[in-house]
N, C-alpha and C positions, 0 to 999 in steps of 0.2 A: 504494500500500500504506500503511495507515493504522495505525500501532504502536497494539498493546491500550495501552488507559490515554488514547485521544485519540480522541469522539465529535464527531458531527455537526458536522465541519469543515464552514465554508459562504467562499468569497471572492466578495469585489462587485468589479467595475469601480467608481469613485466618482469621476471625473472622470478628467482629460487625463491619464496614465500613472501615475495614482494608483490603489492596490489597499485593502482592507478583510477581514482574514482574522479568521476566530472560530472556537474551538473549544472545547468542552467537555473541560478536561485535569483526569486524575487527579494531584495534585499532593503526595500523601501519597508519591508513589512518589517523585516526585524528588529529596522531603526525605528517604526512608529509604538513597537511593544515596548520599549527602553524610557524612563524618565531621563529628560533634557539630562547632559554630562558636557563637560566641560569642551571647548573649543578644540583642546585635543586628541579627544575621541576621534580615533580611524573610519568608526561607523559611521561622523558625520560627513566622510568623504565620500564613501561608498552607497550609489544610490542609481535606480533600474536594475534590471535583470542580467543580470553578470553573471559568466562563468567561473565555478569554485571546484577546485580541483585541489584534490590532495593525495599523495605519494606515502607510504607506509608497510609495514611489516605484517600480514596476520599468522599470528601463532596460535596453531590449534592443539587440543592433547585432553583427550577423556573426555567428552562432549563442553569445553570452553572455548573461548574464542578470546583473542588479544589482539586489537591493533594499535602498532607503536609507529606513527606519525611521524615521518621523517622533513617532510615539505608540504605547504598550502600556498597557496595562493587565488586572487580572484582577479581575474583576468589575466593580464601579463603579470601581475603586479605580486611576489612575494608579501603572506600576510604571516604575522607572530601567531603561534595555537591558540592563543588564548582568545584572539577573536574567529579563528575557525572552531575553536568550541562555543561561542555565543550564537554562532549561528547552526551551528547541529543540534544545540539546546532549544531551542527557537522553533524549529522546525520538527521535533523528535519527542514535543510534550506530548502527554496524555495523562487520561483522569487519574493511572496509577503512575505515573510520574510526572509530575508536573513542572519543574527543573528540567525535564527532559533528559538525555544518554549524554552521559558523559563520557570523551573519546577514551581515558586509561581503563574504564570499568570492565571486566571480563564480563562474558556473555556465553550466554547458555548457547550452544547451539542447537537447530531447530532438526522436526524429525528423525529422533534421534542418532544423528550423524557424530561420528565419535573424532574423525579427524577430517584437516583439509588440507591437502596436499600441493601446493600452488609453484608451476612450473611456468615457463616461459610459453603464452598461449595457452595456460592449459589451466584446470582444477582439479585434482582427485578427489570424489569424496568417500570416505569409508566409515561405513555404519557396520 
């Protein structure tokens, strides 16, 4: 399920357990959920529908899941994690979490798949 405000998600395998996610986020929304912050807020730069792409690790073992976050950016433009976690939080709420997924948090992985095996091109999965 894909929250209105986040198009043409795409993830690549891009070598040995390394992932490449992009999507096209409406980012006017995530500055209008924010109370006013200071002139140097990054968020007040950042405004339409920009692509956010982020570069990372997934480690899987025993049905968990980890992604350790190597690079983000929106647009061309490299962004510090901290505001590509505001907008995963942003976009990732629900009535049981309301803060939304936080990107260090481990994760259950889904139908009970116990690893994921990620190669260049490719994903194994093994249940």
């Amino acid at each position: 399920q894909i929250p209105v405000g986040v198009v043409q998600p795409t993830i690549n395998a891009v070598g040995p357990g390394r992932l490449s996610g992009r999507a096209i986020v409406d980012l006017d929304a995530v500055r209008r959920q924010k109370a006013p912050t200071s002139l140097l807020d990054p968020m007040n730069y950042l405004m339409g529908r920009l692509a956010v792409t982020a570069v990372g690790r997934l480690n899987t073992a025993n049905g968990v899941g980890r992604f350790e976050l190597e690079s983000s950016s929106v647009g061309s433009i490299p962004i510090p994690k901290i505001l590509l976690q505001e907008i995963v939080s942003y976009y990732s709420r629900s009535p049981e979490k309301p803060g939304g997924i936080a990107l260090d948090d481990p994760f259950q992985l889904p139908a009970k798949i116990r690893e994921i095996q990620v190669e260049r091109g490719q994903a194994i999965i093994v249940q």
